[in-house]
C-alpha positions in Angstrom: -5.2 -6.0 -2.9 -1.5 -5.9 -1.4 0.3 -6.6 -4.3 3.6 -6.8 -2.0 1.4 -9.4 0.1 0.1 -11.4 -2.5 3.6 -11.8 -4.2 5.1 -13.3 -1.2 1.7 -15.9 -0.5 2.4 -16.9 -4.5 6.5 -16.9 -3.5 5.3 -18.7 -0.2 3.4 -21.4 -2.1 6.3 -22.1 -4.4 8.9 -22.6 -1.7 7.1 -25.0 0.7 5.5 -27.0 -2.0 6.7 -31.2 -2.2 10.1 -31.4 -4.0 8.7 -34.4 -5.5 6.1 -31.5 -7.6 7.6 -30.3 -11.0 7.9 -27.0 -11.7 5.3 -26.6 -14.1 3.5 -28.1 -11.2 4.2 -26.1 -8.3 3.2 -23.0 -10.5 -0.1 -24.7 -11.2 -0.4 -25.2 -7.3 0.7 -21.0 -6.6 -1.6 -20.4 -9.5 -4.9 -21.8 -8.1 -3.9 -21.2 -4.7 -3.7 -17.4 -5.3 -7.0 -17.1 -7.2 -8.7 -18.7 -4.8 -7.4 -16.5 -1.9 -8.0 -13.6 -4.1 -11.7 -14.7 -4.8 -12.6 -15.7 -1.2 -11.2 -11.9 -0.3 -13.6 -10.4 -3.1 -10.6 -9.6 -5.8 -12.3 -8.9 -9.2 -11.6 -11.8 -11.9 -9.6 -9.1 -13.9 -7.2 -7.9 -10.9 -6.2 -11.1 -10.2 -5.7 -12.2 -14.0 -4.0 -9.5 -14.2 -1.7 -9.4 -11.2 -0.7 -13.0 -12.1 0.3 -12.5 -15.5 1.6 -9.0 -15.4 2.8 -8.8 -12.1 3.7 -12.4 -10.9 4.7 -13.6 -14.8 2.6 -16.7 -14.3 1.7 -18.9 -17.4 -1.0 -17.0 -18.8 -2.5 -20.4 -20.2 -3.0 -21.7 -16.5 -4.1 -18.7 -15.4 -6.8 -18.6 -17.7 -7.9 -22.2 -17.2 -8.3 -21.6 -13.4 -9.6 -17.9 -13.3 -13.1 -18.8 -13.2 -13.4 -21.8 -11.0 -15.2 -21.8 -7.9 -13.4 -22.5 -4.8 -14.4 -26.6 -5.1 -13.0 -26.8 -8.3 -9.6 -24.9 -7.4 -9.6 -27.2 -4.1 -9.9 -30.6 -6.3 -7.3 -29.4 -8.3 -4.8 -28.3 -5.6 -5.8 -31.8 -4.0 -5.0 -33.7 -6.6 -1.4 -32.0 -7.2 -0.5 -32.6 -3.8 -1.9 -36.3 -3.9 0.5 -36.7 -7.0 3.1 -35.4 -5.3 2.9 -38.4 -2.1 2.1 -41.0 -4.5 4.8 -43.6 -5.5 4.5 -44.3 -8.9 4.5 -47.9 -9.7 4.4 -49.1 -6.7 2.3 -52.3 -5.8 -0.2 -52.2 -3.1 
């Protein structure tokens, strides 16, 4: 793993997420985002916990929550904050 890479793709993530996303989140967005790029490119469980938290200074809390989803569960999730982040609250259909 490029650790130089991966910082950027997490950076990457952060910057071109919706404005309308708070920051806690866009780093839930980076967060799953990364493990699942990490997982699809075979990046053992503890590397990528570890490059999060150590490396990246993600919330360890999220990080743990998503570390061991499969790549359906990491999609719903990054679905649904992106969904959240195009949907006008309150607003009457």
């Amino acid at each position: 793993m490029n650790k130089i890479f991966m910082s950027g793709y997490y950076q990457g993530v952060v910057e071109v997420a919706p404005a309308s996303l708070s920051a806690a989140k866009v780093e839930e967005l980076a967060i799953t985002m990364t493990i699942q790029h990490l997982r699809h490119a075979g990046v053992k469980v503890t590397t990528i916990h570890d490059f999060l938290v150590l490396d990246i200074h993600a919330n360890e809390r999220l990080v743990n929550k998503y570390i061991n989803n499969n790549a359906a569960e990491l999609e719903e999730v990054q679905a649904s904050l992106l969904s959240s982040a195009f949907t006008k609250k309150g607003s009457i259909d």
